[in-house]
N, C-alpha and C positions, 0 to 999 in steps of 0.2 A: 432508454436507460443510460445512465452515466456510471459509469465504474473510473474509481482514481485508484490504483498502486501505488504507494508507499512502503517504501523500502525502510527498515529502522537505521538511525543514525549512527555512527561510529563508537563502536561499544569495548568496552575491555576485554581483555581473554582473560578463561577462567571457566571455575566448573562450580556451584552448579550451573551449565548453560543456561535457565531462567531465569537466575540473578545477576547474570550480569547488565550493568549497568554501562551508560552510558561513560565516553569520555568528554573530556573538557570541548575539544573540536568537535566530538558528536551533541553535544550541548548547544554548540555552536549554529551547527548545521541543522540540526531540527527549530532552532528558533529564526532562520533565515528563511529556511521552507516552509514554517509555518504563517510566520509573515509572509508570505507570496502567496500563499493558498488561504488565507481566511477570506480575504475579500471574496474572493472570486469561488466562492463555493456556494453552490445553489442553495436557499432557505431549506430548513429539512433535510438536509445529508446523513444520512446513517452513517457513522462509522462506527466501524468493526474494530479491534486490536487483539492481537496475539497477547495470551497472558504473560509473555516474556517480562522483562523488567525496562529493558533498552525498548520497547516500542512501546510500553506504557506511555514512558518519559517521551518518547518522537513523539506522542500523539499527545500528550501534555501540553507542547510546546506551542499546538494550533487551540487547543482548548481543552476543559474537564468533562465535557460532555460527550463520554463513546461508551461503545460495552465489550466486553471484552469475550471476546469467541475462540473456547480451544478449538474449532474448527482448523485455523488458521494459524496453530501452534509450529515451531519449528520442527521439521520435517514431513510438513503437510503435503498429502497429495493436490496437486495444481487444481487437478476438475476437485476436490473435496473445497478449496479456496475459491474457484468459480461460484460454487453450489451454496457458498455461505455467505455470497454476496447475493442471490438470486440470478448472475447472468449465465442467458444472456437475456431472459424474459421477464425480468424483473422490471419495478417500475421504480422514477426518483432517482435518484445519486447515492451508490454507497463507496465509502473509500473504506478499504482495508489496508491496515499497516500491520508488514507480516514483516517475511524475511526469503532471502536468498535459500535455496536457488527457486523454491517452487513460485516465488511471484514471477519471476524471470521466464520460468516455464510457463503458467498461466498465460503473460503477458502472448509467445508464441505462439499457444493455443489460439486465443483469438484471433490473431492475426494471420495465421497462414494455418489453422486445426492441427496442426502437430505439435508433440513434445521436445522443442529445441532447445538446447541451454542458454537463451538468452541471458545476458545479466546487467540486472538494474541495481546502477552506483547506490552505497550506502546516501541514503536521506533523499534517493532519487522518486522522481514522482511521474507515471505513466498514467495520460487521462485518456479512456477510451467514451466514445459515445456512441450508442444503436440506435438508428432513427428504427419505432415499427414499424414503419409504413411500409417501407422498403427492405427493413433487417442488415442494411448496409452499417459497416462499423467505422466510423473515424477514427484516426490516433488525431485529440486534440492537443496535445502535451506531453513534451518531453522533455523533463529537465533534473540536474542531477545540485546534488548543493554547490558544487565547485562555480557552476556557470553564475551562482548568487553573489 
């Protein structure tokens, strides 16, 4: 299984927190990352999105075809963001575009099974991959929109 994080792009401040909308730079940054990520995205990729309004638009920016999961609404719990991806025993590629800190935290999860405050740059994108054979996890990707 392939799981991609997506972090939403540089958003406005404001309330209601689901309307807020992207900025011109996070406009920016989502159209840089999603150019880097369509190629290379396996046929078939589920993606997920937060009903928010700023990762509708990030996830926009790679294409119109996702569904959108309050699973993964802001302030989600991490393993509730694992569990709506299916990992770590799911099968296929799913990318979810959420939000800080709980992807941050997920991201942790995997990688070392604790709750760390990791954090991933707005519009940043974390690919993990599970071989089953072995259940070993690779980090294939880590890259934030700045390095774009």
């Amino acid at each position: 299984m392939d799981l991609i994080l997506w972090r939403h792009a540089e958003a406005e401040d404001g309330v209601p927190d689901l309307a807020r909308t992207l900025t011109p730079k996070g406009l920016k940054q989502a159209a840089r990352m999603g150019d880097l990520l369509r190629p290379l995205l396996p046929q078939g990729t589920r993606i997920l999105v937060s009903p928010a309004k700023r990762t509708q638009q990030t996830a926009q920016a790679l294409t119109p075809e996702f569904s959108t999961e309050p699973a993964i609404a802001p302030g989600a719990a991490p393993q509730a963001v694992l569990s709506a991806a299916g990992w770590p025993h799911g099968t296929g590629c799913v990318m979810l575009v959420g939000h800080q800190p709980s992807l941050g935290i997920a991201a942790a999860l995997i990688m070392t099974g604790r709750e760390h405050g990791w954090k991933i740059t707005k519009s940043g994108v974390w690919w993990f991959s599970r071989d089953p054979a072995d259940a070993q996890v690779s980090l294939r990707l880590v890259i934030s929109a700045d390095q774009l």
